[in-house]
Every structure is written in C-alpha cells, then in structure tokens.
VMD Tcl script that draws the C-alpha trace (Angstrom):
set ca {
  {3.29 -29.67 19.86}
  {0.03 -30.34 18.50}
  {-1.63 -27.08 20.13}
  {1.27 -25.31 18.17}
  {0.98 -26.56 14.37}
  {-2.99 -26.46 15.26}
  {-2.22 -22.46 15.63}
  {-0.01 -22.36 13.34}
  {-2.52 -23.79 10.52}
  {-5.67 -21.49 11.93}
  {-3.57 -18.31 11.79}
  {-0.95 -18.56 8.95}
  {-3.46 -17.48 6.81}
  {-3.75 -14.14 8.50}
  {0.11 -13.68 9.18}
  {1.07 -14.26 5.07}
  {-1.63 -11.62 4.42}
  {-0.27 -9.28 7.10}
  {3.00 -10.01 6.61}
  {3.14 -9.43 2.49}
  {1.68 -6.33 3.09}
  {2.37 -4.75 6.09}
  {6.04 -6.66 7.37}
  {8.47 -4.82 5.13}
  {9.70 -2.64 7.82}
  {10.58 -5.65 10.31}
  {12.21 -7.58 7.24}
  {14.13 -4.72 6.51}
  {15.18 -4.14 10.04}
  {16.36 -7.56 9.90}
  {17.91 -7.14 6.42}
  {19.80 -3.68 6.75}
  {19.06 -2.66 10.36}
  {21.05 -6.10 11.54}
  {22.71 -6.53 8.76}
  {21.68 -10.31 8.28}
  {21.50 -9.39 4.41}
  {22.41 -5.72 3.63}
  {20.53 -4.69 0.63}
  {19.69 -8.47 -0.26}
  {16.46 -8.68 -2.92}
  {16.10 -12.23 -2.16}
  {15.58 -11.72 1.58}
  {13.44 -9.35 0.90}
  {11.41 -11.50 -1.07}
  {11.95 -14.46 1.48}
  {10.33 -12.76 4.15}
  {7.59 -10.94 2.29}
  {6.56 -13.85 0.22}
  {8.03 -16.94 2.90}
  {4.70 -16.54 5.02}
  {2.56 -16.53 2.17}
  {3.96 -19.92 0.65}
  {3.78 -21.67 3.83}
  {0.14 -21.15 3.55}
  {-0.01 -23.96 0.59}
  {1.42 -27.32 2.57}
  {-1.81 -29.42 4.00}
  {-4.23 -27.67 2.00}
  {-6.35 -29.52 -0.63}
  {-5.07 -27.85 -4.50}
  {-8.12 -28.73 -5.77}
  {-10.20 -26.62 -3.45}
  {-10.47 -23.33 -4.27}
  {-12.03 -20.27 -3.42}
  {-14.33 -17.85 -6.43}
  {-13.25 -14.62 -5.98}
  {-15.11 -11.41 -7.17}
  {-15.95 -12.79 -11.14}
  {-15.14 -9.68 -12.53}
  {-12.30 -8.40 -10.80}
  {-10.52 -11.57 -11.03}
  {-11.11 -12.14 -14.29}
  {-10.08 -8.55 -15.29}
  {-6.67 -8.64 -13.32}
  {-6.24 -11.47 -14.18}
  {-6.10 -11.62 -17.73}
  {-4.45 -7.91 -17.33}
  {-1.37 -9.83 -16.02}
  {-1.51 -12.85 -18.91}
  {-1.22 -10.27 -21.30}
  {1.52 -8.33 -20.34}
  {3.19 -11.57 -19.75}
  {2.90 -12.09 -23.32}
  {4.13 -8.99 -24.32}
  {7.39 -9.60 -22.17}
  {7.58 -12.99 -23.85}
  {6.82 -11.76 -27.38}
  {8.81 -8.41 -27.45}
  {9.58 -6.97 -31.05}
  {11.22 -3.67 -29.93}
  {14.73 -3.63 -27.40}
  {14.41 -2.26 -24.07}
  {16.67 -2.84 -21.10}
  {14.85 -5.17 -18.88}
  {16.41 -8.06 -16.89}
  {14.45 -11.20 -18.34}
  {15.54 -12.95 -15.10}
  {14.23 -10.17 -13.12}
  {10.53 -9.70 -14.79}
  {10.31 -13.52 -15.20}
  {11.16 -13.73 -10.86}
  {8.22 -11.10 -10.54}
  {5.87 -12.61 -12.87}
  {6.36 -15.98 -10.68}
  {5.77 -14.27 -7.75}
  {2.56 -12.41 -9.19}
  {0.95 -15.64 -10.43}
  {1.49 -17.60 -7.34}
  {-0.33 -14.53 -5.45}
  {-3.29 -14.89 -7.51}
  {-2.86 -18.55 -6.95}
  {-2.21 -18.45 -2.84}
  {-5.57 -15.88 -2.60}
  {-7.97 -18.53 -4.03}
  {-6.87 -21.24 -1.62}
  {-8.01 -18.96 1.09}
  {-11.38 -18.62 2.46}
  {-12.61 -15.43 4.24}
  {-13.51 -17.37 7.37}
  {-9.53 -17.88 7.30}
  {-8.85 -14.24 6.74}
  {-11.17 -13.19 9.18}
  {-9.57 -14.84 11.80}
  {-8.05 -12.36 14.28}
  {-6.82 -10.39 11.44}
  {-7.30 -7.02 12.86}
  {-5.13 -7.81 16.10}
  {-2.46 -9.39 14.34}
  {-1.94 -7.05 10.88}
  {-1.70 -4.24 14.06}
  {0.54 -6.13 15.59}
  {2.81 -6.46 12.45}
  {2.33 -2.92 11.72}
  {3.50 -1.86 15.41}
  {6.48 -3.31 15.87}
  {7.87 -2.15 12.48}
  {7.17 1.11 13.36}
  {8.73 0.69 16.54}
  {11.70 -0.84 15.18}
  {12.19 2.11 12.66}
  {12.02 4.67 15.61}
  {14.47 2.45 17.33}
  {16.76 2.26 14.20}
  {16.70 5.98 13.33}
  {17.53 6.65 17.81}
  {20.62 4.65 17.14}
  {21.32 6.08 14.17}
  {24.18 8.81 14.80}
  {24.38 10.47 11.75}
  {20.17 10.85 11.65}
  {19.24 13.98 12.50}
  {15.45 15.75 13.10}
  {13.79 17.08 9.80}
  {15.80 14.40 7.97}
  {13.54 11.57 6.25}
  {13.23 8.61 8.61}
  {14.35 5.18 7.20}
  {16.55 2.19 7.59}
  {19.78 2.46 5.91}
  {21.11 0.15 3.33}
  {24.52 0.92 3.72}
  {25.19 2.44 7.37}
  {28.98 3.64 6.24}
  {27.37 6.19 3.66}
  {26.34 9.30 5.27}
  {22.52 10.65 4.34}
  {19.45 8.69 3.50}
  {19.95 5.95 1.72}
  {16.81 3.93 2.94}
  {13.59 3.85 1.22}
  {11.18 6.03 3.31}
  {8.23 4.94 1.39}
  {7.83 1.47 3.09}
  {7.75 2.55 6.74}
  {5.15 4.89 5.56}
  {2.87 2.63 3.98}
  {3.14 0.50 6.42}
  {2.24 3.37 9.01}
  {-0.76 4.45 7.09}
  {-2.14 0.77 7.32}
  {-1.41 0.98 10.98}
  {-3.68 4.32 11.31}
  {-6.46 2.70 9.04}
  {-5.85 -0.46 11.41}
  {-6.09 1.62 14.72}
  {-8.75 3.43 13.77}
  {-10.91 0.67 12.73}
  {-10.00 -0.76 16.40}
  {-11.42 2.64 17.72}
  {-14.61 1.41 15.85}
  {-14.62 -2.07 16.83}
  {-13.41 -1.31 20.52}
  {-16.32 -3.02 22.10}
  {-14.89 -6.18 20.29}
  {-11.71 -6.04 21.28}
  {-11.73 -4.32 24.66}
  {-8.41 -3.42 24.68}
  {-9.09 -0.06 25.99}
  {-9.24 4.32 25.04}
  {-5.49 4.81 25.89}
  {-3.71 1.75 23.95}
  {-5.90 3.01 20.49}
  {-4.93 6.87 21.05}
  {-1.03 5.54 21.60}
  {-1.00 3.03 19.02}
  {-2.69 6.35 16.13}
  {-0.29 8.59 17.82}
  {3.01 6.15 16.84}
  {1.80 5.94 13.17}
  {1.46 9.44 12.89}
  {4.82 10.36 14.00}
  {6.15 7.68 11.75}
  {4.42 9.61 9.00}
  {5.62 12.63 9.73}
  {9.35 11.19 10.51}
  {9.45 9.30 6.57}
  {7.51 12.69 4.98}
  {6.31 11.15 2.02}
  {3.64 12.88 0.14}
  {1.95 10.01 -0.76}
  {0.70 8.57 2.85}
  {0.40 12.39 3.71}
  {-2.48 12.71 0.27}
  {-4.08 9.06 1.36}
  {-4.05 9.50 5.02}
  {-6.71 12.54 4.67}
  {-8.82 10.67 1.89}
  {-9.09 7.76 4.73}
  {-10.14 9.77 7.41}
  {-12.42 11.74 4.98}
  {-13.86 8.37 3.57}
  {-13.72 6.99 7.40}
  {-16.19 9.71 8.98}
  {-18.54 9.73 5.70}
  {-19.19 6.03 5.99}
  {-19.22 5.84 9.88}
  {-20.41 8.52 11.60}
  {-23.00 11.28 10.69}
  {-22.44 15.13 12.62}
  {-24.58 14.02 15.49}
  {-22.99 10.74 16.11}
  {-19.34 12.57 15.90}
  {-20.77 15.26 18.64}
  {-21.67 12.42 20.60}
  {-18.96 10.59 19.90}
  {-16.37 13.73 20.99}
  {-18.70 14.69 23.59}
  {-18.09 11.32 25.03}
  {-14.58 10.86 24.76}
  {-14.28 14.52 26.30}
  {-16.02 13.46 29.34}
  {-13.55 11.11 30.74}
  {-10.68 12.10 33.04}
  {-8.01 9.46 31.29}
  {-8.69 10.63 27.72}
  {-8.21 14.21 28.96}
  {-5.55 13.77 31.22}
  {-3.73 12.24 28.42}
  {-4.59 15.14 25.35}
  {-3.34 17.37 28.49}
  {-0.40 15.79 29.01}
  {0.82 15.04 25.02}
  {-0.21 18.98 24.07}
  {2.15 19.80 27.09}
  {4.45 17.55 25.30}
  {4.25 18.74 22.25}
  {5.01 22.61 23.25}
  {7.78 21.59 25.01}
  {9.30 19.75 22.46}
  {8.26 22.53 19.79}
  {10.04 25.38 22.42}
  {13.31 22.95 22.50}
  {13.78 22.02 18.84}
  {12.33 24.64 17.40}
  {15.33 24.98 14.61}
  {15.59 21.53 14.61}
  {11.92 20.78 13.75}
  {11.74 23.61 11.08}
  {12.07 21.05 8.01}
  {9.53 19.29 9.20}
  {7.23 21.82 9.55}
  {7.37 23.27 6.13}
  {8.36 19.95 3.92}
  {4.44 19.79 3.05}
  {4.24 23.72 2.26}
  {7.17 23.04 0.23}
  {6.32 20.41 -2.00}
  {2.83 21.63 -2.31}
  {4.89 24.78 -4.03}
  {7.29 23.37 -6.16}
  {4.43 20.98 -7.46}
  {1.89 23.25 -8.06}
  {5.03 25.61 -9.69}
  {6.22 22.55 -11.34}
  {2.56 21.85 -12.86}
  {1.62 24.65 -13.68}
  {4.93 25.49 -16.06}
  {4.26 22.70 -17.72}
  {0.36 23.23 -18.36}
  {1.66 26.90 -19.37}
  {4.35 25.70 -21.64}
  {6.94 27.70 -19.61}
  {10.02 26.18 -17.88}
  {11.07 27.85 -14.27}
  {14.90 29.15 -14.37}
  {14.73 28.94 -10.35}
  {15.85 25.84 -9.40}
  {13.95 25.72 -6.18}
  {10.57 26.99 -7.63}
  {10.39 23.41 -9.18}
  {9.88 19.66 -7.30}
  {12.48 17.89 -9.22}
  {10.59 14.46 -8.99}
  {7.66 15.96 -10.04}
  {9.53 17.78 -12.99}
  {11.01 14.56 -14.02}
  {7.64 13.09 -14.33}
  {6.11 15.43 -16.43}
  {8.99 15.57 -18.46}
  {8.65 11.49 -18.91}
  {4.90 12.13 -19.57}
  {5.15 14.63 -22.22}
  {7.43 12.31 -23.98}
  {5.17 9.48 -23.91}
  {2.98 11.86 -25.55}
  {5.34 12.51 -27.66}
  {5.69 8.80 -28.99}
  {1.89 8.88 -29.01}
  {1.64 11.55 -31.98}
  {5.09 10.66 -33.47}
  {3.76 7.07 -34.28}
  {-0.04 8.56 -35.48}
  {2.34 10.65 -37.77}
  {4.20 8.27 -39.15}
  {1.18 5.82 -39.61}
  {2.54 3.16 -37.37}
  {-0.65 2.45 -36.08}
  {-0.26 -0.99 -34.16}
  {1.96 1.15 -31.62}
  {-0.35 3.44 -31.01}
  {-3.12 0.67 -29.95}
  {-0.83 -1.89 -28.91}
  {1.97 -0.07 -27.56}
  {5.58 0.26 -27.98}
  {6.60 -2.78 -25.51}
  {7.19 -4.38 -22.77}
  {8.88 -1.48 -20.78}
  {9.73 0.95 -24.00}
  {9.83 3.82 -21.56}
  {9.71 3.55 -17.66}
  {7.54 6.54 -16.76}
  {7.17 6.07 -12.78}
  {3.22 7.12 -13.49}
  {1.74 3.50 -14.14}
  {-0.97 4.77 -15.97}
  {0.69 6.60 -18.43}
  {3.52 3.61 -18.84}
  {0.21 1.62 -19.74}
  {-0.15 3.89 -22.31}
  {3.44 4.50 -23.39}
  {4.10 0.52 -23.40}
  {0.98 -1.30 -23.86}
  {-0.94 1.23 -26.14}
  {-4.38 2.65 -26.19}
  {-6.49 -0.70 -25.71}
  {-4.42 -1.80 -23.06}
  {-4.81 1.47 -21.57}
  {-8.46 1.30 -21.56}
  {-8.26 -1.94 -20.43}
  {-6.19 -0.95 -17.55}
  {-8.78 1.74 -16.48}
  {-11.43 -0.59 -16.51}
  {-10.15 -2.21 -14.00}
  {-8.82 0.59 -12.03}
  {-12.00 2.12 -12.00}
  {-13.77 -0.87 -11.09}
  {-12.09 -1.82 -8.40}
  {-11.70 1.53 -7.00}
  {-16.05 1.28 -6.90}
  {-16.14 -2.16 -5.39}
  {-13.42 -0.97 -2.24}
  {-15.95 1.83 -1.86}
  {-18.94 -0.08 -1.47}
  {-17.23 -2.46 0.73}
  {-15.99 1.07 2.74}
  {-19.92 1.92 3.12}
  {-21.09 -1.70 3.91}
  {-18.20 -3.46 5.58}
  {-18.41 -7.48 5.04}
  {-15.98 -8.21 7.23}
  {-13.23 -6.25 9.27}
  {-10.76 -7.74 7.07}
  {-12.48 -6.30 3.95}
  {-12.97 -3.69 5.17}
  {-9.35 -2.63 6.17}
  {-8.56 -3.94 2.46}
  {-11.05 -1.67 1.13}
  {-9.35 1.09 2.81}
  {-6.00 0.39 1.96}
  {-6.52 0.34 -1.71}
  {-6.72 3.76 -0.97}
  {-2.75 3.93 -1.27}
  {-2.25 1.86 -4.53}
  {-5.35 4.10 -6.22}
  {-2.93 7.40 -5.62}
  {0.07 5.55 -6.20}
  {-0.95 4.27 -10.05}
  {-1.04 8.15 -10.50}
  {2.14 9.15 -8.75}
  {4.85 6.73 -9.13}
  {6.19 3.05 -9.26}
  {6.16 0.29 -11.75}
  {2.87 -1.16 -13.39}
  {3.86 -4.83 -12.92}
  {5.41 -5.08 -9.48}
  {4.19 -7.73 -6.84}
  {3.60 -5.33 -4.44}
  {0.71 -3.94 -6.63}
  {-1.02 -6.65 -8.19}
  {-0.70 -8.53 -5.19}
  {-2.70 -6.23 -3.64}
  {-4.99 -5.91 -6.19}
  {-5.13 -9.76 -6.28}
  {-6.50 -9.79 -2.46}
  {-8.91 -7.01 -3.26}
  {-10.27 -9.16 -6.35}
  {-10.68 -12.31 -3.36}
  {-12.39 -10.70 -0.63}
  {-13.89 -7.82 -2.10}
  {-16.74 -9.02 -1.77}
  {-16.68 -12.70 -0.26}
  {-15.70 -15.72 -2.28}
  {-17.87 -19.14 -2.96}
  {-16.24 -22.77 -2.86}
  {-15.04 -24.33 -6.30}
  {-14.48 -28.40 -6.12}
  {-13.61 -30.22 -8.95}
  {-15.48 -27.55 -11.55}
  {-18.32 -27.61 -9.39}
  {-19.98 -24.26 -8.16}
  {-21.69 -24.43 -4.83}
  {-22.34 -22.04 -2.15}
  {-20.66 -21.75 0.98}
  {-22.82 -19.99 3.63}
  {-19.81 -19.24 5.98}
  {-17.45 -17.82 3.00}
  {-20.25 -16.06 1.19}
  {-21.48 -14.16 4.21}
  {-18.32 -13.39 6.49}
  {-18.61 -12.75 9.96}
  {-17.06 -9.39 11.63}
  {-14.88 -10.93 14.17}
  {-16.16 -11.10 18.00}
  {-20.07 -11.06 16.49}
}
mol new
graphics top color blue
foreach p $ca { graphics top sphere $p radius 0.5 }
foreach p [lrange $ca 0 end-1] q [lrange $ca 1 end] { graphics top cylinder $p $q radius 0.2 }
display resetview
C-alpha cells in the first residue's frame, strides 16, 4: 500500500497535466461511448479537472512555484479583468451566470494548481505517460467508430452523444487535438529514442495511429498545425545533412523497410478496395481549401457567391460575424460612444467564434491590445523553448501551443478552460519556475534548471 500512494504522489502530477489536456477522448468514451453519462458537462469536467484537483491534498499551500513573471502576470490579470466585466456588466447579453461563474472557478484554480507544481514534478516520466493517455483514446475512438453501424468511411470520426440519432453528432475536434499531441508526442520519442529505448517499429506505429485519427476526424485545424509542427520540428532539430543521415540511416535497416514495404502494400490495397468509399476523404482538404479561399475572397471583394457550394458555410458565418463586429466598431465611433469602442460592448455582446476579434467586439480596443500582447508574447517564449528545449515536458508544451495559437484565429470561445488552462501551463514551465515560501524569493537549482528525463 505504501509503494502505491508513494506512486501515486510522484506521478499525479504528470497524469492531471496529461489528463486535462490530452484525456478527453477516454472521458468521452466513458461518457457517451458507455453511456455512464451521455452528454453529461459535469463528467466531463470530473474527469478532465478530477486528476488535476487530486494534485492539491498533502502538498504544502504555502509553497509555491514563480512561474514565467511576465506571462503570468499578463494572463493573469487578462482573466481578473474579464472577470470583472462579467461581474460589472452594463449592457444584456444571454450568458448563463452559473455557467461563466463554473468556468471562471475552474480557470482560477488552474492558475492556482500550476504554481503548486514544480518542473522536477512535471518532468517526471511525462513523455511516456501523456503518450500513453493520448494512445488509448485514439484507440478507443477507432474502436468506437468499428462498432459503430451507422459510421461509414469518408464520414467524420467521433463518439456519438446520442447513438439513436443517425449522422455525426460527436465533436470531432477533441479526438483530433488529442491526436496531434500524440504525433508531437511520438515524434519527440523518435528524438529522444536513445532515452527511452522502446524501439524503430513501436514510434513508426504509434505516428501512424495519430495520423489516421487525423485523417478519420478531418478537421482543418490539426490538418493547418500538424504541418507548422513538423515544419517548426525539422528547423529546430535537424539541419539537411543531419536529415540525409538521419533517412539514410533509417533506410538501411531491414525492419524499417520491411515495414514501409509492407504498409505501402497496405495502403494500395486498401485504396484499390474502397476506392468510392475513400473518395471524401481524399478531397475534404481540396474542398475546404476552395470554399475558403472562395468564401474569403467574396468577402475581401465585396461580392457574395449565389453557388451554394462555392462557399465554406463556417467560414462564411465567420466573416459575416466579423464584419459585424466591425460594424459595431464604426457605429459606436459614429455615434460618439467612445467608452465602447475602448472598453468594449460587454461581457459576451456578440459571440464571434474568432477569439480575437470577440476581444475586440466585447472587451474593446485596449483590451484587444492587451490581449495581443500576450498572444504575441507567448507565442515568442514557446518558440524559444522549441529551439532550446528545457525540458521534454516544455518542450512538448511549447509545441502544442501551436494548436491554441491557430485556434484564437479560427474558432472557439475567449474564456474557456480549455484555453487559458493551457496558456496557464505555458506561463509555469515556459521557462522553469523558482520556489516562493512565505514571500520569500529564493532559487531552486533543480526547478530553475530542469533535467530532460533519462540524462
């Protein structure tokens, strides 16, 4: 027994992390997929957020962790001002108060939970463990979407909230998050192989699954970040001699080519049998690249399309919420009502699905700026961290900011958990953190200078 809570306290650290951001898909398998909580909010908060509170018992409160000054301090006070706006709204809009209080709570206990951390604790194992998170939930959507009847090739993978409704009514966009952290995750262990030793074939197989389950949910999104990563990747790791070497090496051995041999083979047979069946697949990218750009450039031109399928209709909807946000903008400089146009219009006037131009719509012009700031600066500490790796967990932090840097210019809500938790962890171990007692500022050698696990 005490082997087991002495685990459990050197490694819950690691799980909460892992688990907040990469366990959606196995709580959701649970939730939907079993059917322990069909379409339950509070489950899914339970088991996103559960790990991450169980980090707290046994741990000294007064001990905590300093974070990156600046980035803490800017997200920070980012979130205590929009609180205040919620709090001290002037204008109507139709929010639940129960609802943005819940996800306030949740935010500021994040911010809270990430101080009380140390890297050494974050460090420990992480890379084996957020895999292992990341692999069984994409194994349990391919095993969800098998038994699925009424699924059918070309459709977009996902776990079904309601399984007596025909079509997708799952949310595609978790599984492939969570599968574009697995690729950044198995290609770091390609990196860090000599570390682990867990061998050529398990890496290939383990990048192969994510892929699929990227090309089974076919959201844009992972499909845009995915490239930047292995762009970014190969800039900061390898130069064009190392990458010969490197493919010169891995083309060498009889495993690694008996197994490219044998998935090619695969994949032409598969292709030859499903041809029809595989067509959406094969031109949903080509698609939405068509309608967007068509969709764009209407609206740069002034011009609407009459043809229906000429336009992406998310897209469309966008720039038809962005325009009026505009709109508002020069309305309110019109009519002189100049605290909206630097303070904003409130808490949630409009929602735009573009964060950064509900910043603008809601929070006005300073808060917009504000908001930049810190986008801006946080998107230039990940990529130092990307070209001088800390730690391993940093690093794969680093590289998954990658996803919430497209996504505050594609969709989703400004305050959700989901983002500013992530930005919160970014802020902590971007770089390193020192050790705060009592108001007292020391240095800590071992959380100030991480190790890279296995060193």
């Amino acid at each position: 027994m005490r082997f087991l809570i002495r685990k459990f306290l050197d490694y819950r650290d690691v799980f909460a992390v892992a688990m907040l951001f990469c366990g959606l898909p196995i709580v959701y398998f649970f939730r939907d997929g079993l059917k322990l909580a069909p379409n339950s909010a509070a489950f899914t908060v339970a088991g996103a957020l559960g790990p991450l509170i169980m980090t707290i018992p046994f741990k000294n409160l007064k001990k905590l962790y300093v974070p990156n000054p600046l980035a803490y301090f800017l997200t920070m006070w980012f979130v205590i001002i929009t609180f205040l706006y919620l709090l001290f709204r002037d204008k109507y809009s139709p929010i639940s108060g129960t609802y943005e209080l819940l996800s306030y709570s949740f935010i500021f206990f994040i911010f809270y939970a990430f101080v009380m951390m140390s890297a050494d604790s974050l460090n420990n194992n992480f890379l084996p463990i957020a895999l292992t998170i990341c692999i069984i939930g994409s194994l349990l959507l391919i095993y969800s979407v098998y038994k699925d009847p009424l699924y059918v090739i070309g459709q977009r993978a996902a776990i079904k909230f309601r399984e007596e409704e025909e079509g997708n009514t799952g949310n595609p966009h978790i599984f492939s998050k969570v599968a574009f952290f697995g690729l950044i995750l198995s290609t770091m262990l390609l990196k860090y192989q000599k570390k682990y030793k867990t061998g050529m074939i398990f890496t290939l197989a383990t990048m192969l699954l994510f892929i699929v389950v990227l090309f089974l949910t076919q959201t844009m999104i992972t499909f845009i970040t995915s490239a930047i990563f292995l762009w970014l990747f190969f800039i900061f790791n390898f130069s064009f001699k190392s990458l010969f070497k490197s493919v010169r090496s891995l083309l060498t051995k009889w495993y690694v080519l008996l197994v490219l041999g044998f998935g090619v083979y695969k994949v032409v047979v598969l292709i030859n049998e499903n041809e029809d069946a595989l067509a959406p697949v094969t031109i949903f990218v080509s698609n939405r690249v068509e309608k967007l750009i068509g969709t764009l450039t209407g609206a740069l031109s002034g011009e609407e399309s009459t043809k229906e399928k000429d336009v992406d209709v998310s897209a469309s909807m966008r720039v038809s919420l962005i325009s009026a946000v505009f709109e508002n903008l020069t309305e309110n400089v019109e009519d002189g009502k100049l605290r909206y146009v630097f303070w904003g219009n409130g808490y949630k006037n409009l929602y735009v699905d573009v964060p950064i131009f509900e910043v603008l719509d809601s929070f006005g012009i300073i808060m917009f700026i504000f908001y930049m700031v810190i986008y801006f600066y946080l998107t230039k500490i990940c990529i130092l961290e990307m070209r001088n790796p800390s730690s391993i967990a940093a690093e794969f932090i680093a590289y998954g900011y990658i996803y919430f840097m497209i996504l505050n210019l594609t969709g989703g809500y400004v305050m959700d958990y989901t983002r500013w938790g992530y930005y919160a962890v970014v802020a902590r171990f971007i770089p390193g953190g020192l050790l705060y007692v009592k108001s007292k500022v020391e240095t800590k050698k071992t959380d100030s200078e991480p190790q890279i696990i296995g060193v």
